[in-house]
C-alpha positions in Angstrom: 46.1 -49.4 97.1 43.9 -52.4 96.9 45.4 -56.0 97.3 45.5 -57.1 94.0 43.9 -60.8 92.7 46.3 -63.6 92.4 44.8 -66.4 90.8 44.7 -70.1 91.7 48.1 -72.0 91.2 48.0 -75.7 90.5 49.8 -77.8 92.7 53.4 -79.2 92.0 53.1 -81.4 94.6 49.6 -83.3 94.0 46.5 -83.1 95.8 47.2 -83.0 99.1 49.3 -79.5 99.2 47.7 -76.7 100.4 49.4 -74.0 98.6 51.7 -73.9 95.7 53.6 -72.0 93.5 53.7 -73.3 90.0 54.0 -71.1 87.2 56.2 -68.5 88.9 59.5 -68.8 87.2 61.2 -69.6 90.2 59.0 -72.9 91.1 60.0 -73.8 87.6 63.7 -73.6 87.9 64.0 -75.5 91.4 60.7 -77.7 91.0 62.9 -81.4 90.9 65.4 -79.9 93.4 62.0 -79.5 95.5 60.9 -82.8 94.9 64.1 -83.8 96.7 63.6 -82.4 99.5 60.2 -83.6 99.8 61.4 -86.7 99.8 64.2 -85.9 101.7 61.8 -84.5 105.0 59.8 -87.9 104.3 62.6 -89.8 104.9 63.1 -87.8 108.0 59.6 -88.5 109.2 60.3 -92.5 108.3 63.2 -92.3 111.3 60.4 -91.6 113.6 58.5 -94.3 115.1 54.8 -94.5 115.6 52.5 -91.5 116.2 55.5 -89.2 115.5 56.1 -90.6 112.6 52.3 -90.2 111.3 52.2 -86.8 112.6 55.3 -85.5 110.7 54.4 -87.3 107.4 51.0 -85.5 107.9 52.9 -81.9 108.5 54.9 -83.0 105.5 51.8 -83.6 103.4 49.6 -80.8 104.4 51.9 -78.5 102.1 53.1 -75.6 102.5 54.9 -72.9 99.7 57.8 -74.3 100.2 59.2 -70.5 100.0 62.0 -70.7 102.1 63.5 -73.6 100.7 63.2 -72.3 97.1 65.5 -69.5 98.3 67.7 -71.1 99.8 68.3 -73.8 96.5 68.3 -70.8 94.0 70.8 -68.7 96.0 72.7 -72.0 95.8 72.1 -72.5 92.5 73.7 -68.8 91.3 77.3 -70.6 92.3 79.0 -74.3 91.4 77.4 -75.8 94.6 77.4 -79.2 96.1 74.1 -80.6 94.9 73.6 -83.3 97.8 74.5 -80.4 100.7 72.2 -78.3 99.1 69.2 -80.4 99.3 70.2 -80.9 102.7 70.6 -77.6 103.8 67.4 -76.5 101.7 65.5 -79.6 104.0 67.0 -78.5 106.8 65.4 -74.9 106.3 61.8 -76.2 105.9 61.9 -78.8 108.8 62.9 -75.5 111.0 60.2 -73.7 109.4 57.9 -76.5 110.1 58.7 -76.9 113.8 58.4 -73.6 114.0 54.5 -73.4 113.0 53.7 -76.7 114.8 54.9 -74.5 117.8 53.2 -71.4 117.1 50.1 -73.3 117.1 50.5 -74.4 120.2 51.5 -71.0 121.6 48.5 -69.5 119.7 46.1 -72.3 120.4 45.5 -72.7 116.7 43.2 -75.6 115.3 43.3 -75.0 112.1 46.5 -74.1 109.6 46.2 -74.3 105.6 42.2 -75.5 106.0 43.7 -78.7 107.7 43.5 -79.2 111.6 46.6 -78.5 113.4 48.6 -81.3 115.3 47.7 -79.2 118.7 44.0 -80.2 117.8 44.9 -84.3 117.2 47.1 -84.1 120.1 47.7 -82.4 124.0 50.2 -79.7 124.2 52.8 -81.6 125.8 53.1 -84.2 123.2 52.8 -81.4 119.8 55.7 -79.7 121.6 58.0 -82.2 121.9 56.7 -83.2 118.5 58.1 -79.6 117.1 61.5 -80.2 119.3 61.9 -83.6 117.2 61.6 -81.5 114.0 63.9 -78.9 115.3 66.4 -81.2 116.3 66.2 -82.8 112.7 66.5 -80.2 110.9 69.8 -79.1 112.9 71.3 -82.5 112.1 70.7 -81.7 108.4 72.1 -78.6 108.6 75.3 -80.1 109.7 75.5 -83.1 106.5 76.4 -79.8 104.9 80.6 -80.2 106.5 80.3 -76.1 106.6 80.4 -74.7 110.2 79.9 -71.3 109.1 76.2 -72.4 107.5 75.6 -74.4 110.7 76.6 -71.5 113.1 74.1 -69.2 111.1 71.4 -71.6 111.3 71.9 -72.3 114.7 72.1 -68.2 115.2 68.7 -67.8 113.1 66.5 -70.5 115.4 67.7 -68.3 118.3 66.3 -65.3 116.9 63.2 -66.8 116.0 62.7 -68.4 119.7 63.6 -65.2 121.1 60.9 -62.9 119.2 58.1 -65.8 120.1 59.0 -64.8 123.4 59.1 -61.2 122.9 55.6 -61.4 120.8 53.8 -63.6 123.6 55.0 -60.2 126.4 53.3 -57.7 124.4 50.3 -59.6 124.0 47.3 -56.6 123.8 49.9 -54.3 124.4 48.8 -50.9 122.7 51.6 -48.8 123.5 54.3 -50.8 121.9 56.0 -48.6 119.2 55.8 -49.7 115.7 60.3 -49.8 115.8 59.1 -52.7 118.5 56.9 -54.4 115.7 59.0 -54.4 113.3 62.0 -55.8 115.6 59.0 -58.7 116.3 58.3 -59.5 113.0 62.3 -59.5 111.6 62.6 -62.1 114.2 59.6 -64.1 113.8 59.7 -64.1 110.2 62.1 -61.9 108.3 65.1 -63.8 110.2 64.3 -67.1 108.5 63.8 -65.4 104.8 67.5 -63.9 105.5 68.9 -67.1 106.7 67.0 -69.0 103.6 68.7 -66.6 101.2 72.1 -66.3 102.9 73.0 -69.7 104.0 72.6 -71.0 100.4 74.8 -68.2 99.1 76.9 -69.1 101.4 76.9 -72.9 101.2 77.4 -72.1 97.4 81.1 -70.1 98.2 79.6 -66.7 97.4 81.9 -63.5 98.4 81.3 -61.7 101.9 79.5 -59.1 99.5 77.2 -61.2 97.8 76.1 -63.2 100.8 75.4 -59.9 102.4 73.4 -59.1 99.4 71.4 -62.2 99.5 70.8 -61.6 103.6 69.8 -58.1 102.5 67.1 -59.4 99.9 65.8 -62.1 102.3 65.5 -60.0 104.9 63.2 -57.4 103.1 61.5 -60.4 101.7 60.5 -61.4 104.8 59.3 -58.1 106.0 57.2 -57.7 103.3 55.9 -61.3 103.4 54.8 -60.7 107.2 53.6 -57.0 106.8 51.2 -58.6 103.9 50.3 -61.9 106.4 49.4 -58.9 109.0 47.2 -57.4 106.3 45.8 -60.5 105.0 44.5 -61.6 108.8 42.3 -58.2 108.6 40.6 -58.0 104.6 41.2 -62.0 103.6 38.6 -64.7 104.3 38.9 -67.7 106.0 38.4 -70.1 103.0 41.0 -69.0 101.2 43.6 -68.1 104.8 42.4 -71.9 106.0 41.6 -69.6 109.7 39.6 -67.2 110.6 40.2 -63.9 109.8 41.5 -61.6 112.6 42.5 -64.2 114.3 45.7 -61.9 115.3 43.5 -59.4 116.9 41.4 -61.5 118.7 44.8 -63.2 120.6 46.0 -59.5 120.9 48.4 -59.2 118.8 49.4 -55.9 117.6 50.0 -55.6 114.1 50.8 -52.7 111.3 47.4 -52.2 110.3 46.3 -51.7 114.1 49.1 -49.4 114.4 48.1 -47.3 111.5 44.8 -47.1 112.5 45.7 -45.8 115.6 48.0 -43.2 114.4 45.4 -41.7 112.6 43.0 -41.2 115.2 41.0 -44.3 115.3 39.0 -45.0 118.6 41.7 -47.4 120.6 38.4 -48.8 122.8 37.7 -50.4 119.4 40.6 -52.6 119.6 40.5 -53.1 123.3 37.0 -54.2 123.5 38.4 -57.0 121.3 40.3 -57.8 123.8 38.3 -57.0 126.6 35.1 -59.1 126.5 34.5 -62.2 127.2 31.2 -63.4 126.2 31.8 -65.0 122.8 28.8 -63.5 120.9 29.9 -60.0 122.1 33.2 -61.0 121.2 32.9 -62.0 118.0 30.7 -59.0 117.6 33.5 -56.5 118.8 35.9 -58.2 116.3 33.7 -57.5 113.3 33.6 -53.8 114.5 37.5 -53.4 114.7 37.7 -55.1 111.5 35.2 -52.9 109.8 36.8 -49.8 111.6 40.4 -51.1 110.3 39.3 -51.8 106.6 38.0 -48.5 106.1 40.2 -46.1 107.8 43.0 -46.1 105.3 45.5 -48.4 107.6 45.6 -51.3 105.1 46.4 -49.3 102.1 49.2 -47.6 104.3 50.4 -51.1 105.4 50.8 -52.2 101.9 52.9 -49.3 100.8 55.2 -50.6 103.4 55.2 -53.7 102.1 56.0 -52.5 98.4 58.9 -50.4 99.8 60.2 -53.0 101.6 59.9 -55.3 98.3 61.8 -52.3 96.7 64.5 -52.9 99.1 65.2 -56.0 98.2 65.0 -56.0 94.2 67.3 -53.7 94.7 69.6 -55.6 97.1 69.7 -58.4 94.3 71.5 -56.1 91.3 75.2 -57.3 93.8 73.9 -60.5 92.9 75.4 -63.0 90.1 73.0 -62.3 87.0 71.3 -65.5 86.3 68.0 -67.0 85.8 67.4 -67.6 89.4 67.8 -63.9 90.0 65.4 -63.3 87.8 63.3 -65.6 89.5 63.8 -64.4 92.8 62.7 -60.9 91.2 59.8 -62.0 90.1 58.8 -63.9 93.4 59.3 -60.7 95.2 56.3 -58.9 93.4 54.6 -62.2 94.2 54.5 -61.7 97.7 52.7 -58.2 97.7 50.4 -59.4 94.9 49.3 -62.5 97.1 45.9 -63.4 98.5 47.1 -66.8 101.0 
């Protein structure tokens, strides 16, 4: 099943974002509560002094979807919630999400995120890490403006996870024998984690029952899935104009991803993949890449990969029917079929 064509999206944010969302119903419902946390992470950056400050307001303005955060404010938003704890909590998500990325570029030795140059290219690895540390250690002191130890536990719990399956991704570097139960364990922790957290933590911030926050975990976390199975397949048939890197730039660190899985399961030639990793001349490199890609894209893996993602999107429409029925489930419905349909 081919990746279908989702067209440009004008910016709610101005210029300067990279990717946005308007027009999808649930931009629309939480676009002002957005705005405030925009502002809200600016602020944040302002408390900095110097370069730091500079280089968060640039992380700030180099956009983003601003996906997790809308989660997080419309699960709120399905309940009588505290308006002020919510933009809080919703900030608190992104600025973990952010320092998450400024440290994944570092890990990954990334130059380039959105089109824009990462902070690990303006700056040496020492001073983008600590930069990231700042930003985690923000976002954990908005996380607690929200008076609910339960929500700050959880979000304390989910920035474990996500260190954790760094760590666990960075040891199975070129690693072909991993099993795909291992990938997805990698990718619920890298990614999925965060989209549960989102989802859940405004639920629960909101006083939803032990039911419905499960439900809204349940949805996030199938989100997520489906939202890193489609990143995976996006690295192997997207181009770098539109993905702001270069395409298969997962292979060529050696990470192992569904549609390399896939591929191998159906007989595909593994020295294909290894030579990837294998050679060290950068022309032959680069030449070995375009083979595996090539070999990838027309052995049947990707169309295979995206079935998974559409069952795992399946999984969590359906996970959103213990919800309460309001617009912003309807929204979160519709962003759902988003995330297979997109080409960024």
């Amino acid at each position: 099943m081919p990746i279908r064509h989702v067209p440009p999206i004008d910016s709610i944010y101005g210029p300067t974002k990279g990717a946005s969302l308007n027009g999808l119903l649930l931009f629309d419902l939480v676009h002002d509560d957005l705005q405030k946390v925009e502002a809200t992470m600016q602020q944040a950056a302002s408390e900095a002094s110097g370069p730091l400050r500079d280089a968060i307001l640039y992380l700030v303005k180099s956009g983003g979807k601003r996906l997790r955060p809308a989660l997080t404010i419309a699960a709120g938003r399905c309940y009588p919630v505290d308006e002020a704890k919510l933009i809080y909590l919703a900030t608190a998500v992104e600025m973990l999400h952010t320092a998450t990325l400024v440290h994944d570029d570092v890990i990954d030795g990334s130059l380039l995120r959105r089109g824009n140059p990462t902070l690990n290219a303006r700056w040496n690895v020492g001073a983008t890490v600590l930069a990231g540390d700042y930003i985690f250690a923000k976002a954990a002191v908005y996380s607690t403006l929200t008076d609910n130890p339960p929500v700050v536990r959880l979000f304390a719990h989910t920035l474990s996870i996500i260190c954790n399956g760094e760590l666990e991704q960075m040891f199975k570097y070129y690693d072909l024998d991993q099993s795909k139960e291992e990938y997805y364990r990698r990718i619920y922790a890298k990614t999925a984690s965060l989209f549960a957290a989102s989802a859940e933590l405004g639920a629960m911030l909101g006083g939803a029952s032990p039911l419905e926050q499960q439900a809204f975990r349940e949805y996030g976390h199938n989100l997520g899935m489906a939202f890193q199975i489609v990143d995976d397949i996006l690295d192997f048939v997207g181009s770098e104009e539109v993905l702001g890197k270069p395409v298969g730039s997962d292979l060529r660190q050696g990470t192992i991803t569904l549609p390399v899985f896939y591929y191998l399961s159906e007989g595909g030639d593994p020295t294909v993949i290894t030579r990837v990793f294998n050679e060290r001349d950068e022309e032959a490199k680069q030449e070995a890449l375009a083979a595996a890609l090539h070999a990838i894209r027309t052995s049947g893996a990707i169309e295979r990969a995206q079935e998974e993602a559409l069952t795992f999107v399946r999984r969590a429409q359906e996970a959103l029917q213990h919800v309460p029925d309001t617009p912003y489930r309807d929204a979160l419905r519709e962003i759902s079929t988003y995330v297979v349909e997109r080409t960024h």
